[in-house]
N, C-alpha and C positions, 0 to 999 in steps of 0.2 A: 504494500500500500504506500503511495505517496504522499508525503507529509509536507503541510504547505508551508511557508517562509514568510514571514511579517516583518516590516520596518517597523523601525522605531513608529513611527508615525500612525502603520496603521496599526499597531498593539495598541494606542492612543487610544484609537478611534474605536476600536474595539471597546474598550474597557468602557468610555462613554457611554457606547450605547447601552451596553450591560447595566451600567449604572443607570439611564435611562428607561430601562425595562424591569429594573428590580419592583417596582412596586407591582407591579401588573403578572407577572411570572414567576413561579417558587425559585429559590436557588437551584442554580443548575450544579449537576454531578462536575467532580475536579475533570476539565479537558485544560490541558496547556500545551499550545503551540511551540513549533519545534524553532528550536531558536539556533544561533550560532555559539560559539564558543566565548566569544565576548560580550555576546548579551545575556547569554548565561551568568558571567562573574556575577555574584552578588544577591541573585537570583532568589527569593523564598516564595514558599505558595502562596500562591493569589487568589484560589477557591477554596472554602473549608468544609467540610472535616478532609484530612488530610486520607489518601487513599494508597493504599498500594504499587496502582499505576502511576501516581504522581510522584513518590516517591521514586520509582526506578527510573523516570523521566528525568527528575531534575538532578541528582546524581549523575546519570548518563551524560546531562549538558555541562559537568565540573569536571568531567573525565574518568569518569570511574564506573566501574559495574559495582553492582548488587548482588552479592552471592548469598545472601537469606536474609530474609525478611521474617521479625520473632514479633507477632501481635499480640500486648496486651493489656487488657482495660482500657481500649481507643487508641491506643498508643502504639508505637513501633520501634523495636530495639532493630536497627539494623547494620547488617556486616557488609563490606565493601571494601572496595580496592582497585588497582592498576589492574588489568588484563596481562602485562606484560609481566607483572609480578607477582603469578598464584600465591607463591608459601605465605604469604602476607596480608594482613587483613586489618582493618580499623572498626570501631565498634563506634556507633553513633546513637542517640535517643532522637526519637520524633514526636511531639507533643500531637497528636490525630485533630484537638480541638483548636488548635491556634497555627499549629507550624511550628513551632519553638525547634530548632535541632542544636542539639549538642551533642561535641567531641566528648568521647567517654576515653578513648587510651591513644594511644600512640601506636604507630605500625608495628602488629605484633604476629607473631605466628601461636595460633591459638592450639590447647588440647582440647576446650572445654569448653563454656560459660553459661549460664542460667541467670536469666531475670529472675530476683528475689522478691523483689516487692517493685511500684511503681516508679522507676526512675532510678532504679539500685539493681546491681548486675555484677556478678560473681563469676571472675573469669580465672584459668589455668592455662600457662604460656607454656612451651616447649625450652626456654629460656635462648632460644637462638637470636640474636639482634639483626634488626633491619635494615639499620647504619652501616653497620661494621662487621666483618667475617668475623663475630666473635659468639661462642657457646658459653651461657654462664648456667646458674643451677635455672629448673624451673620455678616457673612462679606464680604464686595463688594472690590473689588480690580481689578485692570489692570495692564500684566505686559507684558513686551515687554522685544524682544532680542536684544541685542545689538550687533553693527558689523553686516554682512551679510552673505551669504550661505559662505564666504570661512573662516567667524573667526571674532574674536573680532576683535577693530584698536590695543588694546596692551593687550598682554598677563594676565598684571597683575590686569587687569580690572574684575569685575563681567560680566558673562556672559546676564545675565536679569536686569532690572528696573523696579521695583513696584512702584504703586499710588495706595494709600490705600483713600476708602473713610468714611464716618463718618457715622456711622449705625444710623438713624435715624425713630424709629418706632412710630408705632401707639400706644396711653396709650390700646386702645379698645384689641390689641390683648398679649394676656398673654406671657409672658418669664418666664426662667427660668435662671439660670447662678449658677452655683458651681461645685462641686464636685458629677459628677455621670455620665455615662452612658445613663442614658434615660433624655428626654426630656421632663419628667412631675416633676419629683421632685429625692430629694437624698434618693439616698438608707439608708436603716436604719444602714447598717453592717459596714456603716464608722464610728458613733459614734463621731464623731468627735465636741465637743461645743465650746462656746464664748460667752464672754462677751460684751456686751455692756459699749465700753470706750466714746464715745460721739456719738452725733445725734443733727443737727441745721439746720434749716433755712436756706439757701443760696438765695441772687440776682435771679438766675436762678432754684433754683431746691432745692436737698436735699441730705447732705452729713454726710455719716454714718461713723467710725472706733472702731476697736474691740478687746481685751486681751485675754489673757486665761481666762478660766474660774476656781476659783478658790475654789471652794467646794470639790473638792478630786484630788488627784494627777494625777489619770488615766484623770481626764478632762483635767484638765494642759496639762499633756502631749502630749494630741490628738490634743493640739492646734499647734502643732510644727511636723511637718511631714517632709521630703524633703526642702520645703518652705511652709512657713507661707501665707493662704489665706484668701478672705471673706468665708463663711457662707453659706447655700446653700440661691439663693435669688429669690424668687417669685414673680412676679403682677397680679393684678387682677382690674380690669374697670366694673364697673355698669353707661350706659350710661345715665339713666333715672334719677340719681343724680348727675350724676358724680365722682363719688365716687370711689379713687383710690389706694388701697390696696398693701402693701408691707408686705410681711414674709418674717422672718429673722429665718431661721430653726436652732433648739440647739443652741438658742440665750437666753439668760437670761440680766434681769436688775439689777440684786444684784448676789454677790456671793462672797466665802471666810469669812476669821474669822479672829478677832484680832491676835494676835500673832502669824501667819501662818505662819509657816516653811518657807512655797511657795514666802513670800516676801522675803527671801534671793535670791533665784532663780531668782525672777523678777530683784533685784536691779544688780546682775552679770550681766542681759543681756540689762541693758541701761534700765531699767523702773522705773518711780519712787518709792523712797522708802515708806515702808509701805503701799502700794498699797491697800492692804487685809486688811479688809473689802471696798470693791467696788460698789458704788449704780446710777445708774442711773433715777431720778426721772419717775413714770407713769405720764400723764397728758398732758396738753398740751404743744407741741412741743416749740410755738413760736408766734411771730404776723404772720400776715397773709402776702404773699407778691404777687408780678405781675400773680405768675403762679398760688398760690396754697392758700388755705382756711382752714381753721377749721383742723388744723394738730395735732396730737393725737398719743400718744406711748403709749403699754403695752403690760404686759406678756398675753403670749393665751396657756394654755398646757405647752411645752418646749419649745416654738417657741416667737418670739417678730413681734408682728405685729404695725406698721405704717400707719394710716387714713389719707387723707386729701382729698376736694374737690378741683378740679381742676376748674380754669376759663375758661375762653373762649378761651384765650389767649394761653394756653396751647394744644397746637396742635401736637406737634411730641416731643418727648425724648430720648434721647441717657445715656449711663452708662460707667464710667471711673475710673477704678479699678491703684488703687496703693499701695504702701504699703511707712511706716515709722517707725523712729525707727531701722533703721537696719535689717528691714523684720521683726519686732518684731509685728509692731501696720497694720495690712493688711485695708487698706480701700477703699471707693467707692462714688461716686458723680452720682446721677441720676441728670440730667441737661435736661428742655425743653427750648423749643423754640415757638415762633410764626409761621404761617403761612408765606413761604417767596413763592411768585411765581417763582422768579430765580429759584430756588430748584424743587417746587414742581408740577411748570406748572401753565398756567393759561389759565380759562375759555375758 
């Protein structure tokens, strides 16, 4: 079917008459004329109650499709995105009796989400980023609009409110978290190394952070991108020992050379001096503590791999990236927990 084209002028003339004819003729059903790209900008419904087909329409004129539409109580939670970039999707609220839309998240790659209540929408991410090749844990969150179908209470307010919750996984099932694209491991062509600055024991868990690597420049350098991160980082679970495995990808425990150039480098950017030569002992990690056993470091290939037996006690883990130094020293805290029923439900 052929869809007709309006100028400014006659979209005018239109609406006149319409307006014209309102008293004499019930409201008509949402039809909106096919527009162009720039007449679209800006664009909100001009018919109400807001409809289904008006919504995949005017989406359509912003450049994006509609891959579901979730109706409820007049309302439309709807998902959308670029055609040329399925894994990714944005979540939007549609008020049915005025128009109101609102941004709910940012471009995400979804596992999950449920409307809770009117205006409040409970999502789970894959934790892969939209931005940047990068896998982090995934992520549960709820976020609600604020104000109602006619607007915020004040302008200068954020339109939505997120509750983010604490990703809490099982040791049994493997993760991945760095720099990459896919969700088994990092690609080779980032090249990217580090060093092993420390590794200890923690109360709860086990907390790693990491330097450039300092055996040739090209490694240095790769350690300084955009911003400074961890490492690509691995788990792995043998439930028959318990036996709880961490890779640390283009990770070394020694590296650089007396006299190295690279320690001027380091001391300009807040490191201590004379850094180069850098070693981090193999062996055992530590004593034993509540969660963990028999903990163990060393090189494997390029890679540094981390042993330890888990107790009993260690039931669920979460991972908490930060950086210090100035974005200089990038690190990470794998943290378990006990079995809490609050949380996890009981019998």
């Amino acid at each position: 079917m052929k869809k007709l084209l309006f100028t400014g002028l006659s979209a005018l003339t239109l609406a006149a008459l319409l307006a014209a004819c309102a008293s004499e003729a019930p409201a008509p059903a949402q039809t909106t004329p096919a527009q162009t790209a720039d007449q679209a900008a800006g664009y909100s419904f001009q018919t109400l109650p807001v409809t289904e087909e008006g919504i995949r329409t005017l989406y359509g004129w912003e450049g994006y499709e509609v891959r579901k539409l979730t109706p409820y109580e007049g309302d439309f939670l709807v998902e959308y995105g670029y055609a040329s970039d399925p894994n990714f999707s944005l979540l939007g609220w549609v008020f049915g009796g005025t128009g109101r839309r609102v941004q709910l998240t940012a471009m995400e790659q979804f596992e999950a989400y449920e409307v809770i209540a009117s205006g409040q929408v409970r999502c789970t991410t894959t934790g892969q980023s939209a931005a940047v090749p990068w896998k982090g844990l995934p992520e549960t969150y709820t976020v609600r609009v604020l104000g109602d179908q006619d607007g915020v209470i004040d302008t200068n307010w954020s339109e939505t409110e997120t509750t983010s919750e604490t990703p809490w996984l099982d040791p049994a099932e493997p993760i991945y978290l760095g720099a990459s694209d896919s969700v088994i491991g990092p690609p080779k062509v980032w090249d990217r190394y580090a060093q092993l600055y420390d590794a200890r024991i923690d109360a709860d868990g086990l907390s790693f952070s990491f330097i450039p690597n300092g055996d040739s420049l090209g490694q240095f350098q790769s350690f300084f991108p955009a911003a400074t991160t961890i490492p690509g980082v691995n788990t792995s679970f043998e439930p028959g020992t318990r036996r709880f495995t961490i890779r640390l990808f283009s990770t070394c425990l020694e590296s650089g050379a007396a006299g190295s150039a690279l320690n001027e480098d380091l001391a300009a950017m807040g490191y201590p001096e004379n850094l180069y030569p850098y070693t981090f002992p193999a062996g055992a990690l530590g004593r034993d503590s509540h969660f963990l056993t028999d903990v163990t470091i060393q090189e494997e290939g390029e890679d540094v791999v981390v042993s330890a037996i888990l107790t009993d006690q260690a039931f669920r883990f979460t991972v908490e990236i930060s950086n210090l130094g100035y974005d200089n020293i990038p690190s990470f805290r794998i943290v378990f927990r006990e079995e809490n029923p609050d949380i996890d439900g009981r019998d």
